[in-house]
Structures are given as C-alpha cells and as structure tokens.
C-alpha positions as CSV (number, residue, x, y, z in Angstrom):
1,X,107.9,179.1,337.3
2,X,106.3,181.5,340.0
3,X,109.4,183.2,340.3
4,X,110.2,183.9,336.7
5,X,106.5,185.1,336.5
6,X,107.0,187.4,339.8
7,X,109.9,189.0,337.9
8,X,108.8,189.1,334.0
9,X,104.8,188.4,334.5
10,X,102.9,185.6,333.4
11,X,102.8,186.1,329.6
12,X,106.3,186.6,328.7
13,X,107.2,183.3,331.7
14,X,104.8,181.7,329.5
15,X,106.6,182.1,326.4
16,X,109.7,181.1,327.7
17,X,108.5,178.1,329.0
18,X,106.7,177.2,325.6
19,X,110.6,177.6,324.1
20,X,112.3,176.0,326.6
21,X,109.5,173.0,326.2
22,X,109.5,173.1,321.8
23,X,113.5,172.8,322.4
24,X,113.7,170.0,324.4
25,X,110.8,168.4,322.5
26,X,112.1,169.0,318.6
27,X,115.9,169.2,319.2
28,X,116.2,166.2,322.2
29,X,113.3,164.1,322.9
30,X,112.0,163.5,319.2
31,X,115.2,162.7,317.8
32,X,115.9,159.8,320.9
33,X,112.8,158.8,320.6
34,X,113.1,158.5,316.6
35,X,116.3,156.9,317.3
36,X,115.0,154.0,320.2
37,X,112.2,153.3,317.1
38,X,114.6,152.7,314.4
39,X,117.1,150.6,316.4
40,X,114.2,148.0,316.6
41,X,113.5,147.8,313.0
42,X,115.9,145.6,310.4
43,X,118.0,147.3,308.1
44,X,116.6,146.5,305.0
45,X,115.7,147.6,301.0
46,X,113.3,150.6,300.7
47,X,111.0,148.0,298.6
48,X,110.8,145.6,302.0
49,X,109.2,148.1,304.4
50,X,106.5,148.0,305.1
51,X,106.4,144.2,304.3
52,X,106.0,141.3,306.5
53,X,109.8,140.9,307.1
54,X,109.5,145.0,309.0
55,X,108.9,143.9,312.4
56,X,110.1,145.4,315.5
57,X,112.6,143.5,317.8
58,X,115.7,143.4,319.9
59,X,117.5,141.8,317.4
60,X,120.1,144.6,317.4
61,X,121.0,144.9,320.6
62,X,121.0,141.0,320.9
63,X,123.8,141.8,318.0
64,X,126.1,143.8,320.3
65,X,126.2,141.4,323.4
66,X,126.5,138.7,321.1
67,X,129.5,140.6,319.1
68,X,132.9,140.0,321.4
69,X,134.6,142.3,320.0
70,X,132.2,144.9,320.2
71,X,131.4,144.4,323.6
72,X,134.6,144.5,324.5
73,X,135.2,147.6,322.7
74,X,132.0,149.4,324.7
75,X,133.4,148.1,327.9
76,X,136.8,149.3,327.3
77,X,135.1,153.0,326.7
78,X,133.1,152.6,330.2
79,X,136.8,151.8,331.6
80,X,138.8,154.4,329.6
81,X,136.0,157.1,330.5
82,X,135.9,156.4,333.7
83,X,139.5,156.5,334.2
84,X,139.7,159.7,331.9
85,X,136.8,161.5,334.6
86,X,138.8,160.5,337.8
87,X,142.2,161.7,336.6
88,X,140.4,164.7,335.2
89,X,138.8,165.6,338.6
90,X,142.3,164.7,340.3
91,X,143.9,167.6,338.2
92,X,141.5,169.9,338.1
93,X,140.5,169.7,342.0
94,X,143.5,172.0,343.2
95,X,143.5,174.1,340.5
96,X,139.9,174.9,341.3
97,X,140.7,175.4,345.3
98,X,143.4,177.7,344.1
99,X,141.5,179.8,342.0
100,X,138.5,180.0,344.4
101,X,140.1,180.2,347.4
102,X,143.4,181.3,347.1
103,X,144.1,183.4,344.0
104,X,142.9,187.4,343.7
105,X,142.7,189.8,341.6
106,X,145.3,190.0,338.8
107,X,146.9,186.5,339.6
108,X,143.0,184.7,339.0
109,X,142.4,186.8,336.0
110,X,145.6,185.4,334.1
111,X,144.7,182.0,335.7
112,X,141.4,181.8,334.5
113,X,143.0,183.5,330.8
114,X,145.5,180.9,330.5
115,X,143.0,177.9,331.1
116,X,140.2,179.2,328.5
117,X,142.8,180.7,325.7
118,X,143.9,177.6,324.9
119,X,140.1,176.1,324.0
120,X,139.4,178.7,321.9
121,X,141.3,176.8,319.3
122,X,139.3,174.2,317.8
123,X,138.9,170.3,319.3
124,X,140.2,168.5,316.5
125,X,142.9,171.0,316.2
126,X,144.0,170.5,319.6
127,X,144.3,166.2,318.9
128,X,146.4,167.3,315.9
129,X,148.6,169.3,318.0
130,X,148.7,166.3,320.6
131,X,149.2,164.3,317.1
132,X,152.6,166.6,316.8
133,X,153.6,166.1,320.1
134,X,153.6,162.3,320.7
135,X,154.6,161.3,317.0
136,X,157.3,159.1,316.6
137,X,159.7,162.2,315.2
138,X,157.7,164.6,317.6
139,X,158.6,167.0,320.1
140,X,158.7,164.5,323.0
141,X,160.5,161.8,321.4
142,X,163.3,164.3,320.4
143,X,163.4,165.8,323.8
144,X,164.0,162.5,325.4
145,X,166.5,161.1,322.8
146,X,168.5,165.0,323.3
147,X,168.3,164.4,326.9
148,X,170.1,160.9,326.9
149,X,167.0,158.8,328.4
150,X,166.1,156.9,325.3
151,X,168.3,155.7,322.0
152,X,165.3,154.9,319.9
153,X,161.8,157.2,319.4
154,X,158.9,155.3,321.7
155,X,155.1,154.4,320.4
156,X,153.4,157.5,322.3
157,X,150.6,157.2,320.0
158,X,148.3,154.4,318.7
159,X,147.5,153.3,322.1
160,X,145.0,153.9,325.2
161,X,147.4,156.4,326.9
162,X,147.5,159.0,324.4
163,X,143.8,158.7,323.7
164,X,143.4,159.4,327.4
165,X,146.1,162.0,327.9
166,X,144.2,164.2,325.1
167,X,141.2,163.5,326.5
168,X,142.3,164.7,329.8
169,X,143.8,167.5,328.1
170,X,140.1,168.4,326.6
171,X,137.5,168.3,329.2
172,X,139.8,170.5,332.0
173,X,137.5,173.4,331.8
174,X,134.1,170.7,331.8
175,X,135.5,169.8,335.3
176,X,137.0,172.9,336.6
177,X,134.4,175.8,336.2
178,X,131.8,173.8,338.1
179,X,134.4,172.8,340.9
180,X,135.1,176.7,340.5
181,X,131.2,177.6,341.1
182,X,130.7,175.0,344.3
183,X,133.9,176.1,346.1
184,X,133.7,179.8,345.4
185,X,130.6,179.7,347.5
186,X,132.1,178.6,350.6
187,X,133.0,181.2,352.9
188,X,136.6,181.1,354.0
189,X,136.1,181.4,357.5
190,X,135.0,178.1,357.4
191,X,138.8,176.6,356.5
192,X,139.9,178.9,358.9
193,X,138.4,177.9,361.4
194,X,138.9,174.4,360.7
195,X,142.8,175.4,360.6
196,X,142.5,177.0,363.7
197,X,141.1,174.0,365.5
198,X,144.5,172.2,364.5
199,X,142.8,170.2,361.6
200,X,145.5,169.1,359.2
201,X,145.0,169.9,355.4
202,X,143.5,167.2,353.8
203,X,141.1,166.6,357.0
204,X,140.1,170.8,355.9
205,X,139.2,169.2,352.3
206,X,137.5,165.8,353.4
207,X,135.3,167.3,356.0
208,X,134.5,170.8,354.9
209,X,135.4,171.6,351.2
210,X,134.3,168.3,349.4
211,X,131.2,168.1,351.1
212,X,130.4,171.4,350.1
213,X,131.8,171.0,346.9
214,X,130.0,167.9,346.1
215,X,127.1,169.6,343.3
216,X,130.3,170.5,341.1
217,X,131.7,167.1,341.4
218,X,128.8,165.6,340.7
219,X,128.0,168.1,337.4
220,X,132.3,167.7,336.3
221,X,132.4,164.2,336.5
222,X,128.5,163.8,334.6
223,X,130.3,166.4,331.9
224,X,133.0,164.8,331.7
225,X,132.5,161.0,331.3
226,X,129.5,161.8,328.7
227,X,132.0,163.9,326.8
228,X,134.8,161.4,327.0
229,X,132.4,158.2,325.9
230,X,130.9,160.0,322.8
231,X,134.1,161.6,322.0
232,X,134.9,160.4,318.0
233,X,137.8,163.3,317.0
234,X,140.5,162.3,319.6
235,X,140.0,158.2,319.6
236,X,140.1,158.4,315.8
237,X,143.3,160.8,315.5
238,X,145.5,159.5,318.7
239,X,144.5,155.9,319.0
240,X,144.6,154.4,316.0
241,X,143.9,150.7,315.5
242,X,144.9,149.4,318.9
243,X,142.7,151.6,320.8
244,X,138.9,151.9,319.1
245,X,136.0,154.0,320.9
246,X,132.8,152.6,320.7
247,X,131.6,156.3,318.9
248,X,134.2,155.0,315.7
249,X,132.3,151.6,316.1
250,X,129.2,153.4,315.3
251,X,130.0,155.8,312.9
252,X,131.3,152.7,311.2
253,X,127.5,151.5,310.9
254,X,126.0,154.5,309.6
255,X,128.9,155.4,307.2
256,X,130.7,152.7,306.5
257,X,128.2,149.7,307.0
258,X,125.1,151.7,305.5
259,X,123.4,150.0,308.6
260,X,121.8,152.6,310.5
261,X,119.1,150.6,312.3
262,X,122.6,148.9,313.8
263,X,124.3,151.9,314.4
264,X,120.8,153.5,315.8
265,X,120.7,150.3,318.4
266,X,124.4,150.9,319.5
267,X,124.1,154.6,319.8
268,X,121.0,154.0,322.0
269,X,123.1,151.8,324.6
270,X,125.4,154.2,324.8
271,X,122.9,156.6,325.6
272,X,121.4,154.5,328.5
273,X,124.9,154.5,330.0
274,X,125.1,157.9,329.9
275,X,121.7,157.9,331.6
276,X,122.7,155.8,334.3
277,X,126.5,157.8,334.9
278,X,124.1,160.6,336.1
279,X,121.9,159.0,338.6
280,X,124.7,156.9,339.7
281,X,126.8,160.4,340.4
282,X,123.6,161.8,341.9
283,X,123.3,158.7,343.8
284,X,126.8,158.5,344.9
285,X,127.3,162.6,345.8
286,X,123.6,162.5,347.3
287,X,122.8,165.9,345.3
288,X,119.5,166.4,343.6
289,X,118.4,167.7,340.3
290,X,118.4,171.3,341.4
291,X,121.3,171.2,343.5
292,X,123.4,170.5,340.0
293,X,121.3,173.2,338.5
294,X,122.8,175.8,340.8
C-alpha cells in the first residue's frame, strides 16, 4: 500500500484499494458466504420457511459422507485431479526450461504462438474436438486399424483416461506460464556453473532450477488442480457414464434435483478442498503468499 501511494499518491491508492476490497467483497466473499448459509438450511416449499421445520444443520453434508456413491465419486475427482496436476507439471516442466532457458528470439516467439493459438478456441470446443479424435470411428481409431495394430475400433472415450487426457490437454498454459515466470528469473550462469563443476543434468535441476523454480510450481499445480476439480465441460463430454466428476454431481442438484441447499452443501466441500490444495502446496514448496504473488 505505501508503495502504490509513493507512486500514484494517497487518494487515487485509496480508490483502488476500495475496488479491489468491493470486488472481493460482492463478487467472492458474499456469494461463499451466501453459499456456506444455504447449505445448512433444508430444501424445502417457499410456504415452510420460515417455519419451525427451517433450522440450520449439517444435515447435508452428513448426506454426502453418508452417500457411497457420492463419496466415492468426490474421492475419485481428488485422485483424477491430482493425477491430471502431476502429469501436467511433468509435461509442461521442460517445455518451460526450454522456453526460459534455452529458446531466443524468433524460435521462443513461435513457441510461445503455438502454445497460446490453440486456446484461443473455445473450452468446450476443444473437448469436442478431443470428442472427434477418440470416437469409436475417429481419427485415432482409423489410424491404428490403417496401421495394422488393431482389427476392431477401441473404447477411447467413456472412461477416466480420456477425461484426463483432455484435461491435460486444457490446463498446459495454467502450468507453463508460471514455470515460465519463476525460471526466466534465474540467471544462467548459475547452470553454468553448476555444469562446469561436473554436475550432471538432472543434479543442475534438483539443486538449482527447482528450488528456484518452486513459486511457479506451487501457483501451476494450485491452478491446475482447482481447474481440473471444478471442471464440468470436459467430464460431461469425454467421460460419459463410467467416469462422473463431482461438478456433474452437483449440477445434478441444482438443475436436475431442484435441491439447491444439497447442491449448495456439496459445492461448499469442494470448495474447502480447494482451500486446503493451496496451503498444502504452500506447505509442501515452503513459499509464502507473496512469493506466489510475484
């Protein structure tokens, strides 16, 4: 706050704190915090509230851990998000190195073109273009019968693997700009001198580049899980019936089950482990608040 006033002066730091404050008030706060309310109230007629039988409890999240299939639903998304944030991190890692590191000039702008061309096409878009792909008369299957290595098209979609293989396929750029911004800061005399000192490669990235690297990690693997876990468009259009996301669990109690109180409750829990995916990541990268802000 000093500094923004040093540079713009008190008044005008003022007003953009008062935004910044009325933003995260109206837009994130109130609506949780109208959220957390509801999912402690029964869903019931519009003539009962009010009434004796509108009392707050934990009845609805009692509902969940009491619902196997449910639970097991919302612990296969902790799993599957998990999963989808480590392999993302695996594939974006050296592609990040590269471009911060490695590629100049000409070669990074056409890198850095052909990762961010692609997402100006619309999410749900993209899953019906992975939809294409993995269908059973779809571009892979008819590769792979042409080729000899299969007489029969294979089940690519409907289960767990394409839902995480388009989910990989969405969140590359959550993970690999902030790898980008914590790598490009390291200065390369650093590998080089770790090279010089006869330091193989991966000792170069355990001991000097991760370390440093460790705010992006942190902020890629936070953007990513959150984005995996309340993901709804690529669950619903790749997996299909044998692989449910908790998000198409609760959009089934809103829209489907007219149960918002329900739906409120679940959408809450998932919020919490969203909650506690940061601090664990801040916990487990030992970074701070404004170390992911840089």
């Amino acid at each position: 706050m000093n500094g923004l006033a040093a540079r713009y002066g008190w008044p005008l730091a003022a007003i953009c704190l008062a935004l910044v404050a009325a933003w995260l008030a109206l837009l994130i706060l109130l609506p949780q915090l109208m959220m957390f309310e509801f999912s402690l109230r029964p869903n019931l007629l519009p003539r009962q509230l009010g009434g004796p039988e509108d009392v707050r409890s934990l009845a609805n999240y009692a509902r969940l851990f009491g619902n196997p299939i449910h639970l097991g639903i919302f612990l296969q998304t902790i799993w599957a998000s998990s999963l989808v944030t480590v392999v993302v991190l695996a594939v974006c890692y050296p592609i990040a190195f590269y471009l911060a590191q490695v590629a100049r000039g000409r070669q990074a702008a056409l890198l850095f073109v052909a990762l961010v061309v692609p997402f100006w096409v619309n999410e749900i878009l993209r899953a019906f273009a992975w939809l294409i792909l993995l269908a059973r008369n779809g571009l892979v299957n008819r590769l792979l019968i042409d080729a000899g290595l299969i007489a029969e098209p294979l089940p690519l979609l409907g289960g767990t693997g394409s839902v995480l293989l388009g989910m990989v396929y969405a969140y590359v750029l959550f993970m690999v700009f902030p790898l980008y911004n914590a790598i490009e800061s390291l200065e390369r005399q650093q590998i080089e001198a770790a090279r010089d000192l006869g330091a193989p490669w991966w000792r170069i990235h355990w001991r000097v580049v991760l370390p440093h690297a460790k705010p992006g990690i942190a902020v890629g693997c936070i953007m990513t899980f959150m984005l995996a876990a309340g993901s709804y468009a690529v669950p619903m259009l790749l997996g299909g019936v044998r692989s449910r996301w908790f998000t198409e669990v609760i959009y089934t109690w809103f829209f489907e089950g007219a149960n918002w109180n329900q739906g409120a409750a679940y959408a809450f829990v998932l919020l919490l482990l969203c909650i506690l995916f940061i601090f664990a990541m801040m916990r487990i990268f030992r970074v701070r608040v404004s170390d992911i802000g840089r």
